[in-house]
N, CA, C and O of each residue as an XYZ file, in Angstrom:
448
protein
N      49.406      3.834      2.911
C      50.699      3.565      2.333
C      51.805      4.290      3.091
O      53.007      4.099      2.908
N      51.197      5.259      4.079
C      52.538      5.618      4.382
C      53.004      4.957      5.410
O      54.202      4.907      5.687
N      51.773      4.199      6.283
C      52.727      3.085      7.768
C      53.559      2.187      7.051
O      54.550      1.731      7.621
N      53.180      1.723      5.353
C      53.894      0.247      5.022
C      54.203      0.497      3.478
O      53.973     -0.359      2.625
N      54.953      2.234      3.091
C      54.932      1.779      1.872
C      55.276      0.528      0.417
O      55.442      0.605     -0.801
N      55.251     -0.285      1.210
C      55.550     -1.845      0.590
C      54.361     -2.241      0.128
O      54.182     -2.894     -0.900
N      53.132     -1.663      1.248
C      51.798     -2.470      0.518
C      51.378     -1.636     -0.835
O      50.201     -1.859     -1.115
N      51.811     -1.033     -1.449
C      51.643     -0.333     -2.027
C      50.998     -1.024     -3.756
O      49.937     -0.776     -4.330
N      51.950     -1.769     -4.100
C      52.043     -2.621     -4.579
C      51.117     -4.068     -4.720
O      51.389     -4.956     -5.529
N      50.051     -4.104     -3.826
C      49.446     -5.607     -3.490
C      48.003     -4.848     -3.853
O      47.013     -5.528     -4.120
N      47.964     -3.657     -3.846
C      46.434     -2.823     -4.642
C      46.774     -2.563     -5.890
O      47.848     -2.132     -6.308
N      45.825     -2.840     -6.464
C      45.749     -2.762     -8.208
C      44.288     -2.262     -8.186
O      43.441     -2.781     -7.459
N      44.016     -1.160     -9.072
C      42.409     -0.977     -9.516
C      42.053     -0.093     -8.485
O      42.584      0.320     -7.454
N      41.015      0.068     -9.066
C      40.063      1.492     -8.267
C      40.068      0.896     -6.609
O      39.688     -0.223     -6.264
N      40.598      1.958     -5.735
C      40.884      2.269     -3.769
C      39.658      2.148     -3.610
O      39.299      1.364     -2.731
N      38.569      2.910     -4.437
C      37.461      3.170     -3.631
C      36.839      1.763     -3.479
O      36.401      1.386     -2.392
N      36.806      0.957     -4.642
C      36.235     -0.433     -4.676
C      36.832     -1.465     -3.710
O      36.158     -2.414     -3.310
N      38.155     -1.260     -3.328
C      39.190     -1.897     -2.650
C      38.487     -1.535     -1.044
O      38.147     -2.369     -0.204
N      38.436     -0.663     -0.983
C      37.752     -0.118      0.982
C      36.680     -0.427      0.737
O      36.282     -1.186      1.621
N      35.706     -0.203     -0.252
C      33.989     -0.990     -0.290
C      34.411     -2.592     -0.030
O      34.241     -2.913      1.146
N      34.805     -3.412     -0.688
C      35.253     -4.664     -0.314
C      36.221     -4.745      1.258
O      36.010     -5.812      1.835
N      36.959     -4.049      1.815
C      37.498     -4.298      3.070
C      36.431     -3.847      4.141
O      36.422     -4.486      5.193
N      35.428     -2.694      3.967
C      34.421     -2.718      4.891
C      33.516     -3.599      4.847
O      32.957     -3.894      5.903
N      33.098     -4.308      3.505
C      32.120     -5.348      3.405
C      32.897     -6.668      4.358
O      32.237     -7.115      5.296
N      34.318     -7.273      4.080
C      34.516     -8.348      5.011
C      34.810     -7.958      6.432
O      34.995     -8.960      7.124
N      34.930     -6.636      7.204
C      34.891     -6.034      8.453
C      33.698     -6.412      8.839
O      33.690     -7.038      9.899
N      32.586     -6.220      8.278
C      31.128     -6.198      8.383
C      30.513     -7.306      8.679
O      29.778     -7.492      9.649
N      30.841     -8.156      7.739
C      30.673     -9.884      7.852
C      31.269    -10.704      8.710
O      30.876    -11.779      9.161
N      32.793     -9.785      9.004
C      33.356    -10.807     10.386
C      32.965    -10.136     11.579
O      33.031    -10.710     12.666
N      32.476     -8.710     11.433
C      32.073     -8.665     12.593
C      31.116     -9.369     13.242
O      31.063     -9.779     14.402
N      30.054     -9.484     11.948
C      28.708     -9.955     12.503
C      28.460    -11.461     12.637
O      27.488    -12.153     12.941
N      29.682    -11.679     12.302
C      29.866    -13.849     12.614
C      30.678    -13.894     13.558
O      31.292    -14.961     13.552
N      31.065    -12.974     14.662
C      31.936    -13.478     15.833
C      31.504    -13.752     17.101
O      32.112    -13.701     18.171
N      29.700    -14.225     16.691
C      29.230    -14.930     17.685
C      29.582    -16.409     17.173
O      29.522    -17.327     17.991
N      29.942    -16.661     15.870
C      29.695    -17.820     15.430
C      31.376    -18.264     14.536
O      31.605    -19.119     13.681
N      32.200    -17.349     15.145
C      33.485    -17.623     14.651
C      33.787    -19.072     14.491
O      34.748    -19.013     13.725
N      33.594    -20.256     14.710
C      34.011    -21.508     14.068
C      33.552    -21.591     12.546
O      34.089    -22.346     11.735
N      32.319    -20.585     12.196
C      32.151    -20.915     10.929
C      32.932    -19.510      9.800
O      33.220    -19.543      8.604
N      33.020    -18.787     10.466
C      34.271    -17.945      9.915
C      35.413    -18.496      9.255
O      35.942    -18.179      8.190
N      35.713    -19.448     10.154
C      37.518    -19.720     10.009
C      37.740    -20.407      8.529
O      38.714    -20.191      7.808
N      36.512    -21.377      8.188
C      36.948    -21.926      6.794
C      37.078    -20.695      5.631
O      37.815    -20.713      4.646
N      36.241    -19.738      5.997
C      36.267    -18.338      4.792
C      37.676    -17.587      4.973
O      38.378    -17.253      4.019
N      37.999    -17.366      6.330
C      39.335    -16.692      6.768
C      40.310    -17.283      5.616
O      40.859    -16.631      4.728
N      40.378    -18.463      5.813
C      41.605    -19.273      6.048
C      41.846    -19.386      3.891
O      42.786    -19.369      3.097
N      40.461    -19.483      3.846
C      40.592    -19.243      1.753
C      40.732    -18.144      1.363
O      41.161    -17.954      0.225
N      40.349    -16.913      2.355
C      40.919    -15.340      1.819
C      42.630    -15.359      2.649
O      43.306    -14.344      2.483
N      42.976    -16.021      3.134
C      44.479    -16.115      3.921
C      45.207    -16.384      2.424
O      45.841    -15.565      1.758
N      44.930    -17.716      2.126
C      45.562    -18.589      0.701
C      45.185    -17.324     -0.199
O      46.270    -16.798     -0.448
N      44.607    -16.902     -0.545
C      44.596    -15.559     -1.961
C      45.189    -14.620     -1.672
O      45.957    -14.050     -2.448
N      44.998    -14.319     -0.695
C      46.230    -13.066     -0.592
C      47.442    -13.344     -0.091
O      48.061    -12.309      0.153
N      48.024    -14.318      0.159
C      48.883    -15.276     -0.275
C      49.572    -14.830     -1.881
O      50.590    -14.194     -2.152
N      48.801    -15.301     -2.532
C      49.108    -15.284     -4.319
C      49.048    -13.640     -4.653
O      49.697    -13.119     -5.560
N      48.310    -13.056     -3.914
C      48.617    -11.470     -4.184
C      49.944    -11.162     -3.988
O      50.395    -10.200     -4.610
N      50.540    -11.682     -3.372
C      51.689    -11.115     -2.711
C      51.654    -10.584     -1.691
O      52.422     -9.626     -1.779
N      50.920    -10.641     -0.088
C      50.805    -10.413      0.595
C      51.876    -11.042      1.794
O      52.534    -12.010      1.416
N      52.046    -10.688      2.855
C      53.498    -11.184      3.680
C      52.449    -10.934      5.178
O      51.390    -10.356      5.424
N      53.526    -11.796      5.987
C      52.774    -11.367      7.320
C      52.951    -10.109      7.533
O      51.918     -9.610      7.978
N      53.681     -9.470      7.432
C      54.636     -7.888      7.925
C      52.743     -7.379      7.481
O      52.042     -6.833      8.333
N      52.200     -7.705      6.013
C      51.096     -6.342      6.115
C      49.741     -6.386      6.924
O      48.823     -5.567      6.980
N      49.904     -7.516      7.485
C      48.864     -7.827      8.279
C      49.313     -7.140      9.614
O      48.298     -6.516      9.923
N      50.097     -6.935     10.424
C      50.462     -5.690     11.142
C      50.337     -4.326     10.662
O      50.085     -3.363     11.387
N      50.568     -4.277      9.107
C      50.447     -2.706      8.910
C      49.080     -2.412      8.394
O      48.799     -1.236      8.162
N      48.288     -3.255      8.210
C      46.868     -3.202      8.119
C      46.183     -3.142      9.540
O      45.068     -2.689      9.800
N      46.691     -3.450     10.014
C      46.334     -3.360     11.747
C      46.432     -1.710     12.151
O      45.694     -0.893     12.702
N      47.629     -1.714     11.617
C      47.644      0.065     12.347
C      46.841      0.613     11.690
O      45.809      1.048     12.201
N      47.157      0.756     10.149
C      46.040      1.579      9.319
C      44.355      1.702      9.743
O      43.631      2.686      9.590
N      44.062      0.602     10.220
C      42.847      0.117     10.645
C      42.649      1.275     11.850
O      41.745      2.091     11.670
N      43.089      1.331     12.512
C      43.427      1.870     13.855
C      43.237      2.749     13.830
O      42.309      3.313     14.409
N      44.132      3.268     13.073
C      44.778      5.418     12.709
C      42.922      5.657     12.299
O      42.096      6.219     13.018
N      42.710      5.089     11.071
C      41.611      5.218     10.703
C      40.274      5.325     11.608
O      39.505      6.284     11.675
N      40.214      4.330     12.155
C      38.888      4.481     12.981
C      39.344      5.428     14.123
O      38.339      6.103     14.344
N      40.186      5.779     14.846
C      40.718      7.160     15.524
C      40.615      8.690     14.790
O      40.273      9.760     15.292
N      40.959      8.436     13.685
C      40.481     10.000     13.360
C      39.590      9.979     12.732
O      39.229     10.982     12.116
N      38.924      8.798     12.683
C      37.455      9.421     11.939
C      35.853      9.220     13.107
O      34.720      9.671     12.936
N      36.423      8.356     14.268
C      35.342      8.827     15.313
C      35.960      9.409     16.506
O      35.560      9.242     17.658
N      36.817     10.001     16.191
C      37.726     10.995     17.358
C      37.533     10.544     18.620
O      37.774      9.405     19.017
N      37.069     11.502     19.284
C      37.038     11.351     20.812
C      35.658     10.065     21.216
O      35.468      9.810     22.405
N      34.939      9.472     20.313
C      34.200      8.486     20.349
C      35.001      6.944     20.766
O      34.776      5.948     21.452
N      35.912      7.412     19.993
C      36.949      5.822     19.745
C      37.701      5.958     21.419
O      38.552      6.680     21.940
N      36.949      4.977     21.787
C      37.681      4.963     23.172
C      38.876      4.129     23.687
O      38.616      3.013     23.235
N      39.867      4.040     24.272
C      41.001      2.896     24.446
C      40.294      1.658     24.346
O      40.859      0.760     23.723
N      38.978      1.400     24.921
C      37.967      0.231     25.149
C      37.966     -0.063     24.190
O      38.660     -1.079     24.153
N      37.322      0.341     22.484
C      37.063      0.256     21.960
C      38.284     -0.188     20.371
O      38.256     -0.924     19.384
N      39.193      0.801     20.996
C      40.567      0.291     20.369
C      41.153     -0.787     20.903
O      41.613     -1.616     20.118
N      41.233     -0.949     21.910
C      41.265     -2.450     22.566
C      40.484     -3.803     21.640
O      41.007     -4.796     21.133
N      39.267     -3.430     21.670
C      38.474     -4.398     21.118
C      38.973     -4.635     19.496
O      39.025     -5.756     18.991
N      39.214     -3.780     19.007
C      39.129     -3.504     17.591
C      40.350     -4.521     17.099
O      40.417     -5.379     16.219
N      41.174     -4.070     17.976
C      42.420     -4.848     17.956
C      42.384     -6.108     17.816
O      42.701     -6.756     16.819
N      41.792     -6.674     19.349
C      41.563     -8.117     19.148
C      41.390     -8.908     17.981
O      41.964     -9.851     17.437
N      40.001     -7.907     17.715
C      39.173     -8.523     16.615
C      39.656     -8.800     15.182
O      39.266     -9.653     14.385
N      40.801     -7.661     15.036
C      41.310     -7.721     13.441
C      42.783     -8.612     13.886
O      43.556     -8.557     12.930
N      43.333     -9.343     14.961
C      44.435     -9.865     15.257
C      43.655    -11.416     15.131
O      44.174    -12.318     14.474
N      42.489    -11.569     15.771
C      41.811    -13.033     15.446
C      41.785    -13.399     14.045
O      42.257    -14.416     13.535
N      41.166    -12.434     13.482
C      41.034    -12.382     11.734
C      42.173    -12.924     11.154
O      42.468    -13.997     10.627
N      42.863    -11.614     11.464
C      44.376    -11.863     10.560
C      45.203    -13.182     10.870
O      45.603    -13.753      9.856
N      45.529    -13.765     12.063
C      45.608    -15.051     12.424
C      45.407    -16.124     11.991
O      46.383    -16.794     11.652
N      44.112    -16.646     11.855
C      43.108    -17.855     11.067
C      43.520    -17.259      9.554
O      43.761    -18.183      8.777
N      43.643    -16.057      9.017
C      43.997    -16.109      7.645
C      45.478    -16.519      7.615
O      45.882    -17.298      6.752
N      46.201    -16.058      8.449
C      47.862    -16.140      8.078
C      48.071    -17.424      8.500
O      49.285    -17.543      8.668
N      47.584    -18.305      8.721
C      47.478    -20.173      9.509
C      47.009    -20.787      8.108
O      47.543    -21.809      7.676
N      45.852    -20.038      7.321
C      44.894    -20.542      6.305
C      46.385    -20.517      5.100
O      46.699    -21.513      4.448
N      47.097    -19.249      5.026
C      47.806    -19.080      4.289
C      49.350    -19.959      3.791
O      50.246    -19.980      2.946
N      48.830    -20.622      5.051
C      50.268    -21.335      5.058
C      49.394    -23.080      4.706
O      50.181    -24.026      4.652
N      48.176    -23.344      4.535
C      48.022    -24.547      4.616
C      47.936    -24.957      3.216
O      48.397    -24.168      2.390
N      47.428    -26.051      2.806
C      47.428    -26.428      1.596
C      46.034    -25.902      1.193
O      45.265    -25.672      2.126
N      45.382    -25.567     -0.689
C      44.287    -25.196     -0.539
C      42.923    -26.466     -0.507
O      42.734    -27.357     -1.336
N      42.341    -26.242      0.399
C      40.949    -27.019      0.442
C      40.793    -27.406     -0.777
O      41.065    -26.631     -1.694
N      40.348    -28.618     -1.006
C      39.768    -28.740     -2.273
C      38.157    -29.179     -1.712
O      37.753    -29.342     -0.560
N      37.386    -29.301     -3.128
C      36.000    -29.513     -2.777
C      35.850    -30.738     -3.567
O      36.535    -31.116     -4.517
N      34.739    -31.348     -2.960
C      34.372    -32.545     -3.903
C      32.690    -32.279     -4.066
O      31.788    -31.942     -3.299
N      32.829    -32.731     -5.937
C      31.379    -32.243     -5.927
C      30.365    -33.929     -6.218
O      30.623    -35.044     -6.672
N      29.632    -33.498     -5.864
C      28.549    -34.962     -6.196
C      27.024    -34.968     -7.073
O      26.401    -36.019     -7.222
């Protein structure tokens, strides 16, 4: 909250449950970005909900840094420019396909 105190506001309910759920979808997109075409339909329906949270593009940059700061001081001299490099990418692809998802109409399903 302090890169964006604006997001402040878009968390409701227990932090700790809130970072268990943001490391669980870190985890899952990490491990589907051999297979990112099938990512994008999940992106793009967590884009549209946080959407209705009240979410803006602006926090998807300040979730970017936070992301950042974070994995820098917590594997210090491990976290290499390489690696912040990468990290980057990876949460700018994400955030992307969600903020595209966010703007589209929502999927509907048809059941049979």
């Amino acid at each position: 909250f302090e890169i964006d105190p604006s997001t402040k506001a878009l968390f409701k309910g227990d932090m700790s449950d809130q970072g268990r759920k943001l490391m669980s979808v870190l985890k899952t997109a990490i491990a589907g970005l051999d297979r990112f075409d099938q990512l994008v339909p999940v992106l793009k329906i967590m884009g549209q909900r946080h959407l209705t949270y009240g979410v803006e593009f602006k926090h998807y940059e300040s979730v970017a840094k936070a992301l950042l700061w974070t994995l820098k001081e917590g594997l210090k001299e491990t976290f290499t420019p390489e690696m912040e490099q990468a990290w980057a990418k990876v949460y700018s692809a994400l955030a992307e396909v969600m903020m595209r998802g966010s703007q589209e109409p929502p999927a509907t399903r048809e059941f049979s």
